[in-house]
C-alpha positions as CSV (number, residue, x, y, z in Angstrom):
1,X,-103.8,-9.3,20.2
2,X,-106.3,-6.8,21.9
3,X,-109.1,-8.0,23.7
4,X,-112.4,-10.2,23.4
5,X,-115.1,-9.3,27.0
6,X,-118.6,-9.5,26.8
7,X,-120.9,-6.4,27.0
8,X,-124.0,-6.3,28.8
9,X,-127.9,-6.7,27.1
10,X,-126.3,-9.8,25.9
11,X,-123.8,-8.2,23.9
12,X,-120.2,-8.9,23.3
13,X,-117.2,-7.3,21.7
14,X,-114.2,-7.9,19.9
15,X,-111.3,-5.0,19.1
16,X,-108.5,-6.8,17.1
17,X,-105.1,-4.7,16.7
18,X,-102.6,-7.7,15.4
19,X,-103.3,-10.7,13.7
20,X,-103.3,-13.8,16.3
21,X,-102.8,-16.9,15.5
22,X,-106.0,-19.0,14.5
23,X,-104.9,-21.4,17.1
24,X,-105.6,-18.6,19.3
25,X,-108.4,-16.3,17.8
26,X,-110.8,-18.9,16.6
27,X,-111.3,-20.8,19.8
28,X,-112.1,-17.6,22.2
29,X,-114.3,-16.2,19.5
30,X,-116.1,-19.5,19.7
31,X,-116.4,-19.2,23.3
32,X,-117.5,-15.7,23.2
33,X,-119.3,-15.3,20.9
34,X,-119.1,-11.5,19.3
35,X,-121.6,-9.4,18.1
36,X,-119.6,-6.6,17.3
37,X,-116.1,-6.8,16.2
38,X,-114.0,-3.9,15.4
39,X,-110.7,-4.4,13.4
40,X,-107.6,-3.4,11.2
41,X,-107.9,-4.2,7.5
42,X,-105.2,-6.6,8.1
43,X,-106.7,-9.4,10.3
44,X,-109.3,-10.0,7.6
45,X,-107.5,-9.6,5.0
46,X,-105.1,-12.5,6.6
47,X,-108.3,-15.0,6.7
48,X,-109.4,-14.0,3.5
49,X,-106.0,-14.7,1.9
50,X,-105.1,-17.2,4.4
51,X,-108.0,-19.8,4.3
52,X,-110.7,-18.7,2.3
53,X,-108.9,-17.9,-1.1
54,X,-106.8,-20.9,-1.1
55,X,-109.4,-23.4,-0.2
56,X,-111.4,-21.8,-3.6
57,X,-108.5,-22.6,-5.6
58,X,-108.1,-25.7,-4.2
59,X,-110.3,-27.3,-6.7
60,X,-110.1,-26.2,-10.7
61,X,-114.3,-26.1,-11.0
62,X,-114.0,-23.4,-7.9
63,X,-111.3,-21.7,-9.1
64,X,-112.7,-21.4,-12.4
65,X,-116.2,-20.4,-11.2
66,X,-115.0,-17.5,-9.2
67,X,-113.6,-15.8,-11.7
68,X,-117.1,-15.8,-13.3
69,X,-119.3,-12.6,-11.4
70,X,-122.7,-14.2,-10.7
71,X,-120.8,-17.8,-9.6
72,X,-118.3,-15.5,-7.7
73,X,-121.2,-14.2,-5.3
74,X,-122.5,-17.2,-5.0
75,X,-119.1,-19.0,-3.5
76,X,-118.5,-15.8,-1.6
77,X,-121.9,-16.3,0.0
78,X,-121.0,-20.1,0.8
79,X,-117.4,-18.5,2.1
80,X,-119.2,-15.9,4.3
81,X,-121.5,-18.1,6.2
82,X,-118.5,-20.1,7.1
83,X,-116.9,-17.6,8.4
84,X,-119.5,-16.0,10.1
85,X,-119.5,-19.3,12.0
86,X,-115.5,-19.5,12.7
87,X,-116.3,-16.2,13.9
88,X,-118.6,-17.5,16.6
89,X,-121.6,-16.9,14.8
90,X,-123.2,-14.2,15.9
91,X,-121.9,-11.3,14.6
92,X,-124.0,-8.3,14.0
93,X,-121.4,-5.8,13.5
94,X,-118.3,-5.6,11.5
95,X,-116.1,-2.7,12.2
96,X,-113.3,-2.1,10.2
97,X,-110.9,0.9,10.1
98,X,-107.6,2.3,10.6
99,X,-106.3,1.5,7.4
100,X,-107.6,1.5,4.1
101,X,-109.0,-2.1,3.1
102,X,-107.7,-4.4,0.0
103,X,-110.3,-3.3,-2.4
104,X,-110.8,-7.6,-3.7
105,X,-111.5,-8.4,0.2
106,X,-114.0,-5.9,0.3
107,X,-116.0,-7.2,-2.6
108,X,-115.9,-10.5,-1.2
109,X,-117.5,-8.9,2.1
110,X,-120.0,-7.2,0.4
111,X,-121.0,-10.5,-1.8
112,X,-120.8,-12.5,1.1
113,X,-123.3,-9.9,2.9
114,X,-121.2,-10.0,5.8
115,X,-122.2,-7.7,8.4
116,X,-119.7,-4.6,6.9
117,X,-119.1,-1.5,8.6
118,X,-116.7,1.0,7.3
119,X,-115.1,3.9,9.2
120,X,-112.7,6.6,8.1
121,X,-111.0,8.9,10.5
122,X,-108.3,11.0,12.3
123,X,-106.9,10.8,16.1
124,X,-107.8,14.1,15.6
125,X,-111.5,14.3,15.0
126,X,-112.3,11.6,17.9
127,X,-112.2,9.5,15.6
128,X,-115.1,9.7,13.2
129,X,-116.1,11.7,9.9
130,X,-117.7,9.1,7.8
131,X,-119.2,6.0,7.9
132,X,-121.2,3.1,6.7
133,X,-123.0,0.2,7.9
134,X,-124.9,-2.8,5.8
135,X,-127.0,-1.7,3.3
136,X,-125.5,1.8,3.3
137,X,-121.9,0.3,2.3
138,X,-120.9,1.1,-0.9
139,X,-118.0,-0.6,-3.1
140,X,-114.6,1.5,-2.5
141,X,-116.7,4.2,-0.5
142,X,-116.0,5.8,3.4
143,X,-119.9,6.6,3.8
144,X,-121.4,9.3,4.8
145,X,-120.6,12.4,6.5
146,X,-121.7,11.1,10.6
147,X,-124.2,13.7,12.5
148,X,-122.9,17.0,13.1
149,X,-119.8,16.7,11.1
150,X,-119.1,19.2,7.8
151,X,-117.0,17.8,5.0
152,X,-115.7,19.8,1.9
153,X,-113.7,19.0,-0.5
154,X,-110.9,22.1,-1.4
155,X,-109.5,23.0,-4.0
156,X,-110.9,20.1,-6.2
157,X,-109.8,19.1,-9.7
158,X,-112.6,20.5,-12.0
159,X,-112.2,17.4,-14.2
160,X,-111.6,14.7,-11.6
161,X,-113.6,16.5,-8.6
162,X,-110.9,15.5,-6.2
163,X,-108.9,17.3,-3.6
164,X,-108.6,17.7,0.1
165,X,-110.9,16.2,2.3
166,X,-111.5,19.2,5.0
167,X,-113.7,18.4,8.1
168,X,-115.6,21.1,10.8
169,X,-117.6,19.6,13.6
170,X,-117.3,19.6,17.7
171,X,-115.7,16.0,17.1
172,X,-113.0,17.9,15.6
173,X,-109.6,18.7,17.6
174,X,-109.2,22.6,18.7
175,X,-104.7,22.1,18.5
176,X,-102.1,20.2,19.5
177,X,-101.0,20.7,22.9
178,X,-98.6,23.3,23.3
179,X,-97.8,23.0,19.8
180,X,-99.6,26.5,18.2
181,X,-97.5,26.0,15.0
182,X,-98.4,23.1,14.3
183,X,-102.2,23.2,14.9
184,X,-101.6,26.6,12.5
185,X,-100.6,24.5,9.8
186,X,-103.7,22.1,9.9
187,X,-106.1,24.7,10.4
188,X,-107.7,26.9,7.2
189,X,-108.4,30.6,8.1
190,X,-112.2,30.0,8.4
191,X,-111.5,27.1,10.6
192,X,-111.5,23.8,8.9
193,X,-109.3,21.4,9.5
194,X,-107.1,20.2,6.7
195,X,-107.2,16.2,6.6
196,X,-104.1,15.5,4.6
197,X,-106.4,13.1,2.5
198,X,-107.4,13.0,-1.4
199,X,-110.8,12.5,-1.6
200,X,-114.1,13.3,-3.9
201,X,-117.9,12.9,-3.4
202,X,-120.2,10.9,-5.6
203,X,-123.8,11.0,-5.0
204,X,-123.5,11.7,-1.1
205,X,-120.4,9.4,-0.5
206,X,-117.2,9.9,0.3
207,X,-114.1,8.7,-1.5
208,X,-110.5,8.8,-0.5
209,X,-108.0,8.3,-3.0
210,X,-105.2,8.1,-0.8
211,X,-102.9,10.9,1.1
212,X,-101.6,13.9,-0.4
213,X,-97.6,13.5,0.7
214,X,-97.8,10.3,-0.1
215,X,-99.3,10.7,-4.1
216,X,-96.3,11.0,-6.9
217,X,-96.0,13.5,-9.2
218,X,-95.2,11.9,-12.4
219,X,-93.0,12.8,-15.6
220,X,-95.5,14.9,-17.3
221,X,-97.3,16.7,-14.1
222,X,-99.7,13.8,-13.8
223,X,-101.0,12.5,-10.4
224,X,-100.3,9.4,-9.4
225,X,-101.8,7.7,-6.0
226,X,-99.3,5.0,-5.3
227,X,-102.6,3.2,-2.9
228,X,-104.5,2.3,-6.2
229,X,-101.3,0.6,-7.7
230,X,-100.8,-1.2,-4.4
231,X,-104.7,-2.8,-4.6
232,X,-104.4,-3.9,-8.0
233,X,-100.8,-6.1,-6.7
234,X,-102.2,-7.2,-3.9
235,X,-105.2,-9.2,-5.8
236,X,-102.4,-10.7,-7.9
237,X,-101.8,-14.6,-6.5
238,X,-99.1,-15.2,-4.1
239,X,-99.0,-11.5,-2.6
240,X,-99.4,-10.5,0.6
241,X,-98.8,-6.8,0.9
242,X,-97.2,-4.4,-1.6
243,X,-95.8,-0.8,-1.5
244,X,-95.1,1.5,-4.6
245,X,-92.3,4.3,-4.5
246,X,-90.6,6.6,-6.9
247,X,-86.8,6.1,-7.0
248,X,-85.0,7.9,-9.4
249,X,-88.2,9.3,-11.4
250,X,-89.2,5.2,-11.7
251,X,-92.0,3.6,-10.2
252,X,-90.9,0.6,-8.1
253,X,-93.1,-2.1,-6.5
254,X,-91.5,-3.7,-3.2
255,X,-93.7,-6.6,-3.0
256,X,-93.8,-9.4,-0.3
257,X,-94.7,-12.7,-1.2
258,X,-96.4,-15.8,0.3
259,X,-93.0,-18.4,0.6
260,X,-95.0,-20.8,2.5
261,X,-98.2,-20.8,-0.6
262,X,-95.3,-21.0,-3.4
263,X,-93.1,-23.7,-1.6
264,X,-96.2,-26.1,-1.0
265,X,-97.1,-25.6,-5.0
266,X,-93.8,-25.6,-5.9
267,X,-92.7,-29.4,-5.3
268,X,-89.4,-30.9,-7.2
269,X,-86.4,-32.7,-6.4
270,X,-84.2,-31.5,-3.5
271,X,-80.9,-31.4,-5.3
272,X,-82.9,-28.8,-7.8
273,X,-85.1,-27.5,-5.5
274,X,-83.1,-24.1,-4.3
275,X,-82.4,-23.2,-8.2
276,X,-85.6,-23.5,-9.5
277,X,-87.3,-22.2,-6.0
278,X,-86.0,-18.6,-7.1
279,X,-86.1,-18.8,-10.5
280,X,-89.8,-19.3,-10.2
281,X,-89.8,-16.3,-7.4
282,X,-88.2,-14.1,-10.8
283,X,-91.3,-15.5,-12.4
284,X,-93.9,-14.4,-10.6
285,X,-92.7,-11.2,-9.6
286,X,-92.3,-10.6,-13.8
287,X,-95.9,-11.7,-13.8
288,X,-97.0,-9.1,-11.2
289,X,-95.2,-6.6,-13.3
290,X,-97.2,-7.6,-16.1
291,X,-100.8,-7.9,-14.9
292,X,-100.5,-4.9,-13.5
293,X,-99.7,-2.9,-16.0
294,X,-102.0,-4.3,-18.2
295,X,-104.5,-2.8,-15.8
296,X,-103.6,0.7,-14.5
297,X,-103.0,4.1,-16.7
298,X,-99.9,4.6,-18.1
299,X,-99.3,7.0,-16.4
300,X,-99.1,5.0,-13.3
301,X,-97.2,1.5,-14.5
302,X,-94.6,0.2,-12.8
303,X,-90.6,0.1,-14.0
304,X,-89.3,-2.4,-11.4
305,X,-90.9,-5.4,-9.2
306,X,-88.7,-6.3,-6.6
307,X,-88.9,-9.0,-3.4
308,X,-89.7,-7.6,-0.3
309,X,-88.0,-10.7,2.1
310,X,-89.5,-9.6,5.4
311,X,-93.0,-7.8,6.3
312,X,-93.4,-4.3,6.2
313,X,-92.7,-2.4,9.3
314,X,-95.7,-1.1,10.7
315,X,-97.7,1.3,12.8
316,X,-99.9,0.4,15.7
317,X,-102.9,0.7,13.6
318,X,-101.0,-1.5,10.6
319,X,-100.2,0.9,8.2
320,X,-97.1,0.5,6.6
321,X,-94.2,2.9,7.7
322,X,-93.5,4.3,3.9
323,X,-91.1,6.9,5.4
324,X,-89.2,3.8,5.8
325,X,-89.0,2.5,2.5
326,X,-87.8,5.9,0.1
């Protein structure tokens, strides 16, 4: 699970790697009682779509209201204060990295004023090269370059203004150990170290659009970043995580769905039940095709929606193994 201790100046942490059970989390986080918690994208995005979603669209009003902006913060705000408590309620500090974060769970942080920090990284530059915190968070944004640490963007797209996200500071790695060809490779001649990420700057802030090996080059020469597809599915109803690859010069969407949300909605007689169970599986997965094509470019709308039975594989830090999946 990782580990919850207390801290000293009357301080406590929490540093969440997998997603426990509530029956587990919530009680020691009451008993602690964090200030600062520092976690994947996944354990929060498990609350939000775990408890605090489906308890808004328990009730039609709710559900109606937060589809509507101003009601939406408003509800998020109600949301955020409860969690704030489940979370022992005194959080000051809400770290999250290692992944990048579902863009709708975000917003509902941000509404909820939650105490947001944002963090993007490499193992290799110890970890840090941006960062935000409270006010300074911005919607879809990194932050800021931290103290002492150079970011460039090369070789950026004149139109688009993005390209790779290059880094210089004495956080940053000097090789690989005993590996000289390899700390070549990720090194520019004036000494820069090459991030493997798409990124672009907007009024200070940083912006990663997703990794270079892992965007699609489409029919026509076009770029697409298979991340962006994968937040627009994910804030479609009944999904839980998503992943978009390019089979055969088609863009396919392996998506994994919540069983346990569609079985308790989907209720009929047993003798029928098995039938109409996975006919109405074919029916939401046409619907995610859909919706999501109705809001990406062309360019990057998907040919094929199929069920992902099982979770992803995953890293340590819960990224999904996409090597895995071509």
């Amino acid at each position: 699970m990782g580990l919850i201790f207390p801290i000293m100046n009357g301080c406590s942490i929490a540093y969440l790697r997998k997603a426990p059970t509530a029956s587990v989390l919530m009680p020691a986080l009451q008993k602690v009682k964090p200030t600062v918690m520092l976690v994947v994208p996944l354990i929060i995005e498990k609350v939000y779509k775990g408890k605090i979603l489906p308890q808004i669209n328990s009730k039609a009003l709710t559900r109606s209201l937060y589809k509507i902006r101003p009601f939406r913060k408003i509800l998020s705000r109600v949301a955020g204060r409860k969690l704030l408590e489940t979370f022992g309620g005194e959080l000051k500090f809400f770290g999250i990295g290692g992944a990048k974060l579902d863009n709708e769970v975000e917003r509902f942080l941000m509404d909820a004023k939650f105490p947001l920090a944002i963090g993007y990284g490499l193992t290799e530059t110890s970890p840090l090269l941006a960062g935000a915190v409270g006010r300074n968070v911005r919607y879809l944004s990194t932050g800021v370059p931290l103290q002492g640490v150079h970011l460039r963007i090369a070789n950026a797209d004149p139109v688009t203004g993005e390209g790779e996200v290059q880094a210089r500071g004495e956080n940053v790695m000097r090789g690989y150990f005993k590996e000289p060809g390899l700390t070549k490779d990720v090194f520019t001649e004036d000494g820069w170290f090459k991030t493997g990420d798409l990124g672009k700057f907007d009024k200070g802030k940083l912006f990663i659009k997703g990794r270079i090996k892992n965007m699609i080059l489409g029919a026509s020469g076009e770029n697409i970043y298979p991340e962006e597809i994968e937040s627009v599915i994910n804030r479609m109803e009944y999904v839980l995580e998503s992943l978009v690859v390019q089979q055969k010069g088609r863009l396919v969407a392996m998506v994994h769905l919540n069983m346990d949300e569609i079985e308790a909605r989907f209720k009929q007689a047993k003798e029928e039940a098995v039938l109409k169970f996975n006919t109405r599986v074919d029916e939401i997965l046409e619907d995610i095709q859909r919706k999501v094509n109705d809001e990406v470019n062309k360019f990057s709308r998907i040919q094929t929606v199929v069920l992902q039975p099982v979770p992803f594989e995953k890293t340590p830090t819960m990224k999904i193994k996409r090597f895995l999946y071509h």
